[in-house]
VOGU-3710 file (C-alpha; in Angstrom, 3 decimals, decimal comma):
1> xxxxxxxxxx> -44,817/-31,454/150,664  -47,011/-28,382/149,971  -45,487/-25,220/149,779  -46,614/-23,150/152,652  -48,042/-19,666/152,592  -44,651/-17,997/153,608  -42,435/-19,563/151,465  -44,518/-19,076/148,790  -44,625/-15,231/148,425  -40,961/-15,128/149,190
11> xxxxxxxxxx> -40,626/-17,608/145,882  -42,843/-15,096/143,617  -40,125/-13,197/143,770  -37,753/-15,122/141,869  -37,725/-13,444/138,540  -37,162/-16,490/136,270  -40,049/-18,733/138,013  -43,890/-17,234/138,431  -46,026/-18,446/140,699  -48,000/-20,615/137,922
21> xxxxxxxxxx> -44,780/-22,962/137,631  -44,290/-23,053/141,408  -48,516/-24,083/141,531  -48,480/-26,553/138,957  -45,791/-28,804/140,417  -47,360/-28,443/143,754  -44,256/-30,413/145,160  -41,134/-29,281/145,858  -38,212/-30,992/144,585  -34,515/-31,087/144,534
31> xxxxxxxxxx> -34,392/-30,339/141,184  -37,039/-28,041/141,628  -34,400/-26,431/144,452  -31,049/-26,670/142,333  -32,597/-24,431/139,164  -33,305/-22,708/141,734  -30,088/-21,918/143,649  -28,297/-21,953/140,597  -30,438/-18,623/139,497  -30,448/-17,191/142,462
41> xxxxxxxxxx> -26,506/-17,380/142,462  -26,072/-15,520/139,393  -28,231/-12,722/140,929  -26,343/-12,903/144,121  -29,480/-13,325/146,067  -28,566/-14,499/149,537  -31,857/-14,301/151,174  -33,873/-16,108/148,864  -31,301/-18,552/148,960  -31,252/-18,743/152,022
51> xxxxxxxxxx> -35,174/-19,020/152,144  -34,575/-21,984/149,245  -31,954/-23,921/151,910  -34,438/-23,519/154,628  -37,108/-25,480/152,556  -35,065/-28,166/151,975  -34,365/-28,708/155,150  -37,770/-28,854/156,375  -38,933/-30,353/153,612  -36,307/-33,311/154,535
61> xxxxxxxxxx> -34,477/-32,752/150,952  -31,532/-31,452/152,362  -29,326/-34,519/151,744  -25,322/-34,720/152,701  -24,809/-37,454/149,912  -26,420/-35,038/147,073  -23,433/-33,847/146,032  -24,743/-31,215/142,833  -27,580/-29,623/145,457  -24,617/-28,749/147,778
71> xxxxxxxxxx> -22,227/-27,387/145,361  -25,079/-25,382/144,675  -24,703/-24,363/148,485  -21,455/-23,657/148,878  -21,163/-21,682/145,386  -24,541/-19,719/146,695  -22,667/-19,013/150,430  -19,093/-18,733/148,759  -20,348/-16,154/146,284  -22,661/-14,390/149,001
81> xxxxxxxxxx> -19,738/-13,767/151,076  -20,916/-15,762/153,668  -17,555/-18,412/154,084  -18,593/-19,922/157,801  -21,846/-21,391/156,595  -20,132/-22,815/153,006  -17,604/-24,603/154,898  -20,329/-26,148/157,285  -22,359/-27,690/154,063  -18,742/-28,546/152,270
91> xxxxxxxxxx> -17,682/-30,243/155,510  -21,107/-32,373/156,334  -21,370/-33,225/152,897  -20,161/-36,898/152,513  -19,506/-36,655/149,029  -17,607/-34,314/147,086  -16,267/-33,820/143,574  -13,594/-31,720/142,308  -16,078/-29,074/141,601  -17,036/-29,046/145,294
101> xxxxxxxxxx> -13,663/-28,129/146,035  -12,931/-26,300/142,949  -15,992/-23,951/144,439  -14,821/-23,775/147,556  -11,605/-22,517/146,807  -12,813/-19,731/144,716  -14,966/-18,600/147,726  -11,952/-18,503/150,041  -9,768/-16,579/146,777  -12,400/-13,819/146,240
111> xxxxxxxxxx> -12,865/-12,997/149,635  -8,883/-12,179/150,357  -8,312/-15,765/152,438  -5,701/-16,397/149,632  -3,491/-18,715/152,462  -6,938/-21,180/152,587  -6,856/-22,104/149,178  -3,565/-23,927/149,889  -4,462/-25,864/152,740  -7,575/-26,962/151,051
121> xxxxxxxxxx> -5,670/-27,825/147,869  -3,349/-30,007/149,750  -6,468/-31,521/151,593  -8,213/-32,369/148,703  -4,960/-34,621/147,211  -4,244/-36,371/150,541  -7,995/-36,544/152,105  -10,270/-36,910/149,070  -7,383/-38,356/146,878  -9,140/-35,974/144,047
131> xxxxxxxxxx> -6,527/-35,192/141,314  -7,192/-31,062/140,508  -8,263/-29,759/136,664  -7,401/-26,934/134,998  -9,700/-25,009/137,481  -8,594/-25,674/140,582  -4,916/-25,171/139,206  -5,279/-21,768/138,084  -7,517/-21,115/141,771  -4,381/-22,334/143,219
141> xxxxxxxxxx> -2,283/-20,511/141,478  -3,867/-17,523/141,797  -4,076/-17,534/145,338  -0,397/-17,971/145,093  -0,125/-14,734/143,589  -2,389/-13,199/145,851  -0,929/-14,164/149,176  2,913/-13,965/147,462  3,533/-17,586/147,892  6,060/-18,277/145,471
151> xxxxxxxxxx> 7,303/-21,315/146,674  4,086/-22,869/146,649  3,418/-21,049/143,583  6,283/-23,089/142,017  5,729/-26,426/143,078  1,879/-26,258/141,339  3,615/-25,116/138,642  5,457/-28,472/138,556  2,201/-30,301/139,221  0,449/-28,372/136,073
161> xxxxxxxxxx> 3,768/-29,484/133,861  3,135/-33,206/135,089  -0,571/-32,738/134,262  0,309/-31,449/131,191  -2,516/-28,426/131,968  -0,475/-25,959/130,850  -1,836/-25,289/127,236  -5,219/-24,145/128,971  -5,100/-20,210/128,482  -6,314/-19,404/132,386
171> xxxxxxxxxx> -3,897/-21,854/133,716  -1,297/-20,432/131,783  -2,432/-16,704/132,801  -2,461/-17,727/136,450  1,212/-18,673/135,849  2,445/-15,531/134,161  0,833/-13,643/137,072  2,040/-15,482/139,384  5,896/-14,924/138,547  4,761/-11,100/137,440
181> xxxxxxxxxx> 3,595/-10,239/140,863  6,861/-12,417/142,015  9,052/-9,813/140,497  10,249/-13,192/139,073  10,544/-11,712/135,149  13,027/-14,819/134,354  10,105/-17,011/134,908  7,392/-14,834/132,556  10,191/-15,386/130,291  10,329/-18,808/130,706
191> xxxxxxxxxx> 6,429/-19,214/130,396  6,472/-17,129/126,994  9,110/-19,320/125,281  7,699/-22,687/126,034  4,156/-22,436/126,007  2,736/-21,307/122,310  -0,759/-18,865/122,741  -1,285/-16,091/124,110  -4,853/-14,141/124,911  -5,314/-10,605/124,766
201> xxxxxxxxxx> -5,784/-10,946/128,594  -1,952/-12,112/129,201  -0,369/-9,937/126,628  -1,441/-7,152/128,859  -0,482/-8,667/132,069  2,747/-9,717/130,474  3,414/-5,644/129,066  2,783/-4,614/132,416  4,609/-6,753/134,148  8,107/-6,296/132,021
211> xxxxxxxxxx> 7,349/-2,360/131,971  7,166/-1,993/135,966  10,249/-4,417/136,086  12,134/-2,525/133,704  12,016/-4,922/131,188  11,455/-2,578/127,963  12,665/-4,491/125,505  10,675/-7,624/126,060  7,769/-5,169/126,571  8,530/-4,344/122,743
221> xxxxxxxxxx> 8,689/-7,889/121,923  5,279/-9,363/123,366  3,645/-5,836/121,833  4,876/-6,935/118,265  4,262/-10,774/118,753  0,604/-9,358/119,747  0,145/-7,522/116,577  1,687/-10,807/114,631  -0,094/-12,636/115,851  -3,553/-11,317/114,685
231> xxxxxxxxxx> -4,572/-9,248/118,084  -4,962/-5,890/117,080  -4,964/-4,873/121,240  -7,040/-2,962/122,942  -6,960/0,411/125,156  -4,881/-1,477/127,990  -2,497/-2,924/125,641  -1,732/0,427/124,270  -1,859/2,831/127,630  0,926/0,428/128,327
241> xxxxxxxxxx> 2,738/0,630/125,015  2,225/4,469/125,635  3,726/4,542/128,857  6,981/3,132/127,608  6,961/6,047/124,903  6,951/8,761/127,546  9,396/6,893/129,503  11,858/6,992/127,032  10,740/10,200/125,431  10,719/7,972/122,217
251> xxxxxxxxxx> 8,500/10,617/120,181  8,998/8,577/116,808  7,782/4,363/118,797  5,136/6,764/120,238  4,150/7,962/116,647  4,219/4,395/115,265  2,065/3,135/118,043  -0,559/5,844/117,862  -0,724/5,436/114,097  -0,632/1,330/114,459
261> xxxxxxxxxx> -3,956/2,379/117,254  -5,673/4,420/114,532  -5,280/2,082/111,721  -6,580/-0,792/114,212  -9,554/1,213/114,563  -9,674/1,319/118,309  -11,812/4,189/119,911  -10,379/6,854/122,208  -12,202/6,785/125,928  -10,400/8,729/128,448
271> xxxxxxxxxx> -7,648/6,649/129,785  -6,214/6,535/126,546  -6,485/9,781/125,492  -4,537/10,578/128,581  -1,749/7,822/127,900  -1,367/9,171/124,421  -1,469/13,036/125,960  1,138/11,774/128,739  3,274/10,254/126,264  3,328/13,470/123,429
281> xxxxxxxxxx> 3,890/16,092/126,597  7,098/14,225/127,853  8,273/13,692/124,023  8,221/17,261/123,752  5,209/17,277/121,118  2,838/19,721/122,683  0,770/19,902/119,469  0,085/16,227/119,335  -1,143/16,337/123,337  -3,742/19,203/122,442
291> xxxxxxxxxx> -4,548/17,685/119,626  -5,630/14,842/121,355  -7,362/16,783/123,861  -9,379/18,531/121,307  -9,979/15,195/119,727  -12,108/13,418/122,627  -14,898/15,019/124,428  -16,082/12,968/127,320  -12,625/14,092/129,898  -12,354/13,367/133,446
301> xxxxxxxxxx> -10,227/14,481/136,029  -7,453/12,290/134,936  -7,485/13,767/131,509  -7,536/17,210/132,351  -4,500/16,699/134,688  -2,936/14,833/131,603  -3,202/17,898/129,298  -1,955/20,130/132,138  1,025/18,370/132,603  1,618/17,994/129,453
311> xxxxxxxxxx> 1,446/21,802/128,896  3,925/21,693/132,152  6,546/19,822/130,872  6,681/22,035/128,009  7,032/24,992/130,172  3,411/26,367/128,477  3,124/27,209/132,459  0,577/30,240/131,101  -1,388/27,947/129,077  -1,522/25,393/132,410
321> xxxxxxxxxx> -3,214/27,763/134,171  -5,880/28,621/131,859  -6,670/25,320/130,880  -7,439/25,320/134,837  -9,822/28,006/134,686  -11,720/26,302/131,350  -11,812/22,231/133,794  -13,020/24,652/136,434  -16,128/25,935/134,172  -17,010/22,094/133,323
331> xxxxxxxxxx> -17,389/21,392/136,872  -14,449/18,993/136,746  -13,209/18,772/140,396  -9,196/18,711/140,810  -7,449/16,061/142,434  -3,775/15,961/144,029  -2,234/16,068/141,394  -3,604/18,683/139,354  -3,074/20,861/142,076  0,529/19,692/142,077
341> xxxxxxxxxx> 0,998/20,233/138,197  -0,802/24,165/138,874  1,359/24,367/141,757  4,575/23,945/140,050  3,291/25,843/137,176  3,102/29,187/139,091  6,623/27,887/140,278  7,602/27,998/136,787  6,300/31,588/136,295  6,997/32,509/140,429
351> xxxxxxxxxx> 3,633/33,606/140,200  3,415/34,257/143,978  0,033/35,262/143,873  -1,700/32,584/141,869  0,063/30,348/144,226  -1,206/31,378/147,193  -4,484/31,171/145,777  -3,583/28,038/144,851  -2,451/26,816/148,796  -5,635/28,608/150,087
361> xxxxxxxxxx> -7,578/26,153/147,661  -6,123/22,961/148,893  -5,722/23,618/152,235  -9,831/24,544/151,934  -10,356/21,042/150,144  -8,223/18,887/152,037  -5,638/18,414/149,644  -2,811/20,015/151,333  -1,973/16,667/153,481  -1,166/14,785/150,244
371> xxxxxxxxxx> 2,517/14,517/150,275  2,707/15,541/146,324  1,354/18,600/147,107  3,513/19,681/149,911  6,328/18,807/147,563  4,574/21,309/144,998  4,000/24,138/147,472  7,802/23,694/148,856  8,773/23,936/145,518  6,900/26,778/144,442
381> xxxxxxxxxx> 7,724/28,784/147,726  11,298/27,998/147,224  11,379/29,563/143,235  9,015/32,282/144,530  12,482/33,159/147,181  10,129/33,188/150,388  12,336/30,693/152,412  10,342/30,880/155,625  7,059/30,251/153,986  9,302/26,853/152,889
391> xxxxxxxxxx> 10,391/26,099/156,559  6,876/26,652/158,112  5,799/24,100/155,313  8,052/21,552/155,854  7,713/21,512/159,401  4,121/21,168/159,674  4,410/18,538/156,728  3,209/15,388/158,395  4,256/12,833/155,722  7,594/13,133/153,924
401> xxxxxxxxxx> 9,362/10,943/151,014  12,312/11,298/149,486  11,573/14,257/147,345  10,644/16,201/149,786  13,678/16,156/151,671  15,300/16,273/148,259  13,590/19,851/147,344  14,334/21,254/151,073  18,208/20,590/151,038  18,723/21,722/147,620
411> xxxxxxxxxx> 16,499/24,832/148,041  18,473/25,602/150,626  21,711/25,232/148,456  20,444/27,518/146,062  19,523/29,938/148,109  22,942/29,974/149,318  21,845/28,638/152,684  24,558/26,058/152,688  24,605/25,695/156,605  20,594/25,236/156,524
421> xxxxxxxxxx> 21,127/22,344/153,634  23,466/20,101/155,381  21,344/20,687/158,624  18,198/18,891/156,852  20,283/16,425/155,390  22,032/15,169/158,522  18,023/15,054/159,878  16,995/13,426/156,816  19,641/10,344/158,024  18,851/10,541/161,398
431> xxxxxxxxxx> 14,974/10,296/160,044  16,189/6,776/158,125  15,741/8,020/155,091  17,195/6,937/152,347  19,429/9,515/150,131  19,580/9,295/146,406  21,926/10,881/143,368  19,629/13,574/143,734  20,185/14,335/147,207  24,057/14,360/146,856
441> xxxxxxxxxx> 23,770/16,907/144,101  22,241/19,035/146,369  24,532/18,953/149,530  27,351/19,208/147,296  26,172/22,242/146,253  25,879/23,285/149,600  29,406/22,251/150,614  31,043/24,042/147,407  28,709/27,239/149,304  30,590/27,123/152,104
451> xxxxxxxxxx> 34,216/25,765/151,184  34,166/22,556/152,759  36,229/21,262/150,649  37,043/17,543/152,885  33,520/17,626/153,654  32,635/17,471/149,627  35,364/14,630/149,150  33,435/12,274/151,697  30,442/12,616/150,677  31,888/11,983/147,382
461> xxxxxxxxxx> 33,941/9,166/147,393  32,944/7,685/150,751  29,260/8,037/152,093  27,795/7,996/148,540  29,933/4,807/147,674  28,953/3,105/151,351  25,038/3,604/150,457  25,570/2,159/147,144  25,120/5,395/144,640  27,456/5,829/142,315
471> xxxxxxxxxx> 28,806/9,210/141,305  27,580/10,908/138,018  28,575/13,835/136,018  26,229/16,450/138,366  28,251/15,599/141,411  31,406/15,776/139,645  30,803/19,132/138,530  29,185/20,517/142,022  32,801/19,213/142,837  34,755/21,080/140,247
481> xxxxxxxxxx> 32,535/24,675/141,528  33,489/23,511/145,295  37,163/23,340/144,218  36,603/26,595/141,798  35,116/28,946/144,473  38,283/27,873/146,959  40,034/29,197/144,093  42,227/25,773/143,777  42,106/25,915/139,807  44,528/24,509/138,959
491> xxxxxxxxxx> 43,047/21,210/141,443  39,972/21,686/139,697  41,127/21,595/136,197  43,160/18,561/136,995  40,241/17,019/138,712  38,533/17,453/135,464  41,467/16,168/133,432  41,645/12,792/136,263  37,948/11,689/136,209  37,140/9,242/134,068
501> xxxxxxxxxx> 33,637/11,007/133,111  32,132/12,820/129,574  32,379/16,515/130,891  29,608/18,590/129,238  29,494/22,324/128,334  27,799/23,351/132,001  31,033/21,322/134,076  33,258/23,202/131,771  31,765/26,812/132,122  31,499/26,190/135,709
511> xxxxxxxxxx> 35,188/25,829/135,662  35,160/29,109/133,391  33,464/31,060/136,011  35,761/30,416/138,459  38,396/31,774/136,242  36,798/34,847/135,896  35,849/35,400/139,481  39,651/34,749/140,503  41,076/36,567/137,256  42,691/33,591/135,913
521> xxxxxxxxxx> 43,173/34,705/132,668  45,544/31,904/130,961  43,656/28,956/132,473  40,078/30,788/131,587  41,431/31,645/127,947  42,620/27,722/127,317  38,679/26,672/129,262  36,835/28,996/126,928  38,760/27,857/124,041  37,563/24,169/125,055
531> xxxxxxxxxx> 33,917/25,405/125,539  34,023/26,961/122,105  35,029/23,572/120,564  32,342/21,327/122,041  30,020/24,420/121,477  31,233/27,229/119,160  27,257/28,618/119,397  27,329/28,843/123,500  26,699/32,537/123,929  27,196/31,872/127,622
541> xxxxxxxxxx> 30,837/31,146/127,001  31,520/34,000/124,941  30,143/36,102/127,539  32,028/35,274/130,033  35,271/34,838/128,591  34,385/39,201/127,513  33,675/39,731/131,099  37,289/37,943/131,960  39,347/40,211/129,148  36,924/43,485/130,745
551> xxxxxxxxxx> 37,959/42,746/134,180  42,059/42,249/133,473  41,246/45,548/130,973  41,938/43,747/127,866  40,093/45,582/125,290  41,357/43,932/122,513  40,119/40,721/123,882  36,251/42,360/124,649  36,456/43,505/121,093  37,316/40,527/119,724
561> xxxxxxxxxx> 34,557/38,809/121,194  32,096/41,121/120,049  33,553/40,658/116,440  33,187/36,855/116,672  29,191/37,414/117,901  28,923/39,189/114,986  30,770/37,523/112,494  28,630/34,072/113,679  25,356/35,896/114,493  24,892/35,002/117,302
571> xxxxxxxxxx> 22,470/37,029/119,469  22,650/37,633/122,836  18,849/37,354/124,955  18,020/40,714/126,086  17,986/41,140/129,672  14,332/41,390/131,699  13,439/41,761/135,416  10,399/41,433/136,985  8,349/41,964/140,087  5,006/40,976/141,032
581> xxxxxxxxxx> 2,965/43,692/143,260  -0,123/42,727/144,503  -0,675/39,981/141,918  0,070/42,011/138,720  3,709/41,293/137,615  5,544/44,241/136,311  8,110/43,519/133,183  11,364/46,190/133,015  13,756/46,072/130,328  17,251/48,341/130,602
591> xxxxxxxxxx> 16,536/51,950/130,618  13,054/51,452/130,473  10,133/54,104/128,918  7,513/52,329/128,435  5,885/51,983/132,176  3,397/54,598/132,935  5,603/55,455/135,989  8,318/55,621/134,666  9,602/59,056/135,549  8,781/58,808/139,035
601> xxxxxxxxxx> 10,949/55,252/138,954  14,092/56,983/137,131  14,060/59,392/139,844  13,895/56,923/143,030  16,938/54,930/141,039  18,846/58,544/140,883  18,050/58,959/144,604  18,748/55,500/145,862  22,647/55,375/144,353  22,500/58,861/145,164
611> xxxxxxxxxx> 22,047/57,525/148,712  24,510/54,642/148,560  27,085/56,912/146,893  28,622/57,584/150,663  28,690/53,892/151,661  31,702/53,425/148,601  29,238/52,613/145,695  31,176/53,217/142,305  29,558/52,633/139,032  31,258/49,283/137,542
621> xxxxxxxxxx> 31,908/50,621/133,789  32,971/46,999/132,854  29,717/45,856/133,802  28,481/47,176/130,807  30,182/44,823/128,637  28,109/41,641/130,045  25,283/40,424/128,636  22,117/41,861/130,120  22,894/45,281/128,263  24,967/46,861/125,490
631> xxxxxxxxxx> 25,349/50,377/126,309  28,848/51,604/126,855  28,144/54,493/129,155  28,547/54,951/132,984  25,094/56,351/132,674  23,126/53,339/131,580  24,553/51,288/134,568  21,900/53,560/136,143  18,546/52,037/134,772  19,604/48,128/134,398
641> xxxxxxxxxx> 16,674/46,324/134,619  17,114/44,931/138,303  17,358/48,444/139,470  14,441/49,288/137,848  12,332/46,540/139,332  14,089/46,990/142,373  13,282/50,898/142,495  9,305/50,339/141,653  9,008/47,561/144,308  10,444/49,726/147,020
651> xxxxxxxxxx> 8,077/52,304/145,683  4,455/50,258/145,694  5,723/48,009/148,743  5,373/48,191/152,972  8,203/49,335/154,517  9,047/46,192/156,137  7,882/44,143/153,461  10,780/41,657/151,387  11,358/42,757/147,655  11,292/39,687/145,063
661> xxxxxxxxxx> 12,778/40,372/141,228  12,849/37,559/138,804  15,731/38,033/136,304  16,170/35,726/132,613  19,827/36,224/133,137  22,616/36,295/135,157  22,841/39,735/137,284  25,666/42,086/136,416  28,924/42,683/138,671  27,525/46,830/139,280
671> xxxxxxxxxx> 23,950/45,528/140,165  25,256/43,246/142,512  27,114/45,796/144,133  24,251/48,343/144,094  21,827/46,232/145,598  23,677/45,185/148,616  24,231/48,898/149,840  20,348/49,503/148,566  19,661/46,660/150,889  21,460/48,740/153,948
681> xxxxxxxxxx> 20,225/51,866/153,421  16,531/51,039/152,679  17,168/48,188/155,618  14,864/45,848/153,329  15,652/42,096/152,745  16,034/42,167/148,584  15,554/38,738/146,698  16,501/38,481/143,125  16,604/34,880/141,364  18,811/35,234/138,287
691> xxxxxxxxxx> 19,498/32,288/135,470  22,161/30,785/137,923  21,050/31,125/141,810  19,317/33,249/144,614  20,807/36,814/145,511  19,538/37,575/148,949  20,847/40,468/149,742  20,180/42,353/153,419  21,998/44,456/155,096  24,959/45,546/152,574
701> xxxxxxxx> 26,183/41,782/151,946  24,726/38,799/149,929  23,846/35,210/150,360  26,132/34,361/147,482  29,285/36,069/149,390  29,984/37,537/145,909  30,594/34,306/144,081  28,430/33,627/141,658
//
């Protein structure tokens, strides 16, 4: 028949076929029609195929019994998307091949009908009595995977063993995916040791399977069998390889691997980069991440959020936030989670200011509602000490996990808001959520900051037990500072001595504290002798155990501590406070000179203990013997560095307006004292976050009640 006018301009545009060729035929044929379909396929050109089908069947070519022009329908239709119309030609055709189901079943896999493939598998044995290939096997099996059909999933695998189809690399890839995406890791196993050959394709899928499983140490033995077997890898194999670095912090495997990568000859593109950046920052190597960074050009998003957190981990929280500023001059645009990196980097600092410029910027772009995020800004609210921009937060937080819940109850804890903490938590079970070792950690702290002492035990040994969490060394030593601030020492030493658990230097101090607090002297002395064994470098002990001699008036003792910090050089950190007032942060050391104001700040600290002088204030003169300072006179107790940032706060602040001081140790027994009766007569709330907890003192007393 003679092409007509129509069809014909439709047809010139068929790239591989002018209008000569169509001409000089002048008839059109079927085999015209399948070299036609079959280019028109790999184009993905549904309407001219569709124009092609429409010939043939006015052209009276179209032909039920052809079965090679109707595979080439079904694989056009199938491919096209368009499933309804495949199945009509696959179902008037009256004969079919295994390709004509093979086809078929691919359509149905690629376009998410997964549970299809199955049905028409099972079809094709019983109906057509067609035994499947090695094609149809691996569509089957991958369907399996899809739809998480395991059982079905196994009994083709029985049918490819009987076939003996298994040596076929995508039959065998089909399998290892199947029992990946199974969570069925015994099985991959399996697979591996009975069937020789692996592509580059399944050593990937294989690495990625064992490393989300936890399986690390088969994910180290495909990687080597890999590189034994000829495959040098490429960027997947080793973001993977990578990934289990930085989960283990194994700096010296990661080293290996990047200098096995280098020698292979393999080129950096941006996902790798950032594995290899991701794996140096959590190693601790800093250098190597920027290194990296300065090695590839070309970042994205990803890559820049890579070297931020990298920078993060390290606690470069300074650096953090300038790389920002240099991704923001590229044009790069942030994503969740480099706002969640920045975020906890001015948590890092409590840079309150860059922070809320920070939660102005997501809550502008939308980000705010990612749950990361939230988690970010709780957190940095919470170091920052502004607990009511935390509860307005986690109110208005629509989507919560685990952290989140996590980060409010033991914010709360440290904030001494012990009440507040097991509030949330009973809420967070009555929400359904489940708790984890973290959680307990932080409503044990809570109970130890309000001397429940039963209520610590349950938790402990019952409700964590009956969810299925087993104790660890934090909860034990929340426990030993719950039974320490009851002052029950002696049940908390023999708590220590009972439990079956490596006590580090921190569960052992803790106990040390508690000694000095109550003035247990013997029991402290026999403690710090212990701490000074597992440690004899801990400057923390020896500090406290000269605060316990100053406070029973044992000079002897204080100078015999001095005498061993000397005799071991062992330097104590000098103290520092700081405040930030209107986004400049202020930096005082002890009996400070080199502010500008500093005259006018001297004199408000003379006035203010002036002040609280009436209310029962007495300089502490021991307090001079604990770390933040060294001076030995009643004098310098005046211009400690909290007072000094307390003083200059209360002088560039609004009346009603909270004070916040940041201090890098813990705050002295005078200060304490001082800035509770400051608190009353200024009638400001007064925040300071020392090296141990949150002081909120307001109205002459203090969150801690005085034990800290």
């Amino acid at each position: 028949m003679l092409l007509t006018s129509n069809v014909h301009r439709v047809l010139l545009h068929v790239s591989a076929f002018s209008l000569s060729q169509v001409n000089s035929q002048r008839l059109f044929s079927v085999e015209y029609a399948v070299k036609l379909l079959k280019k028109l396929v790999d184009d993905g050109n549904f309407k001219l195929g569709k124009a092609v089908h429409a010939l043939l069947v006015v052209s009276s070519h179209a032909s039920e019994d052809h079965i090679i022009q109707n595979n080439c329908l079904i694989n056009l239709y199938s491919r096209c998307g368009q499933l309804a119309v495949a199945r009509r030609v696959f179902d008037r055709s009256s004969q079919r091949n295994v390709v004509s189901w093979s086809i078929l079943m691919a359509g149905y896999l690629h376009n998410g009908y997964a549970w299809e493939v199955t049905k028409l598998f099972k079809d094709m044995i019983s109906v057509d009595k067609i035994f499947p290939n090695e094609y149809v096997l691996s569509t089957v099996l991958s369907s399996c995977s899809s739809g998480g059909l395991l059982h079905e999933g196994r009994q083709c695998h029985t049918l490819v063993l009987k076939a003996g189809l298994v040596f076929h690399q995508y039959v065998k890839n089909a399998l290892l995916s199947l029992y990946t995406v199974s969570s069925d890791m015994e099985g991959v196993l399996e697979i591996l040791k009975s069937v020789p050959g692996l592509d580059i394709i399944t050593y990937n899928s294989v690495l990625k399977g064992f490393l989300d499983h936890g399986y690390t140490s088969e994910a180290l033995d495909v990687f080597s069998r890999m590189l034994a077997h000829g495959s040098a890898g490429d960027s997947v194999s080793y973001v993977n390889i990578f990934g289990l670095c930085a989960r283990f912090k194994d700096l010296k495997l990661g080293k290996q691997v990047h200098c096995r990568m280098l020698k292979s000859g393999l080129q950096l593109d941006v996902f790798l980069s950032s594995a290899i950046m991701d794996m140096y920052g959590k190693c601790g190597e800093i250098s190597g991440a920027r290194y990296i960074f300065d090695s590839y050009a070309n970042h994205n998003v990803v890559s820049w959020t890579a070297i931020l957190a990298a920078n993060f981990q390290n606690e470069c929280f300074e650096e953090a936030l300038k790389l920002f500023l240099r991704m923001e001059l590229q044009d790069v645009i942030p994503n969740e989670y480099t706002f969640a990196v920045l975020l906890n980097s001015c948590a890092g600092l409590s840079a309150l200011g860059c922070g809320k410029t920070l939660h102005a910027r997501v809550e502008q772009t939308g980000h705010g509602a990612f749950v990361v995020v939230g988690n970010a800004l709780i957190n940095m609210y919470f170091r920052s000490g502004h607990i009511e921009a935390t509860r307005a937060l986690f109110s208005s937080m629509i989507c919560r996990d685990t952290v989140t819940w996590n980060m409010i109850i033991s914010g709360f804890s440290h904030h001494g808001l012990g009440e507040e903490a097991l509030d949330v938590f009973q809420h967070m079970l009555a929400a359904e959520e489940q708790p984890n070792y973290v959680t307990f950690v932080g409503v044990l702290l809570a109970c130890g900051h309000l001397g429940r002492i039963e209520e610590g035990f349950y938790y402990l040994q019952h409700l964590m037990r009956d969810i299925g969490l087993e104790p660890g060394l934090e909860h034990y030593t929340c426990v030993v500072g719950l039974l320490g601030k009851a002052g029950k020492l002696d049940e908390a030493e023999n708590f220590m001595r009972s439990t079956p658990v490596t006590w580090d230097v921190v569960a052992w101090r803790t106990l040390l504290n508690a000694c000095n607090v109550h003035c247990n002297y013997g029991l402290g002395k026999r403690v710090a002798d212990h701490l000074l064994q597992l440690n004899p470098n801990d400057v923390g002990t020896y500090i406290l155990l000269s605060n316990m001699h100053a406070k029973v008036k044992r000079w002897d003792g204080v100078a015999k501590i001095r005498k061993l910090l000397r005799e071991r050089n062992i330097k104590k950190e000098p103290g520092l406070s700081w405040t930030e007032i209107r986004n400049e942060t202020h930096v005082f050391v002890s009996d400070d000179t080199q502010h500008p104001e500093t005259a006018q700040i001297h004199e408000k600290v003379r006035k203010l203990l002036a002040d609280i002088k009436p209310l029962g204030y007495v300089p502490d003169t021991a307090s001079v013997l604990h770390d933040v300072e060294q001076e030995q006179q009643e004098g310098y107790l005046s211009y400690h560095s909290e007072k000094l940032a307390v003083a200059y706060a209360l002088m560039k602040t609004p009346s009603q307006a909270p004070i916040h001081v940041i201090k890098n140790l813990r705050i002295c027994d005078d200060c304490h004292s001082a800035l509770k009766l400051i608190s009353k007569v200024t009638m400001r709330m007064i925040v300071v976050r020392d090296v141990n907890r949150f002081h909120s003192f307001q109205d002459g007393s203090c969150s801690c009640a005085d034990y800290w």
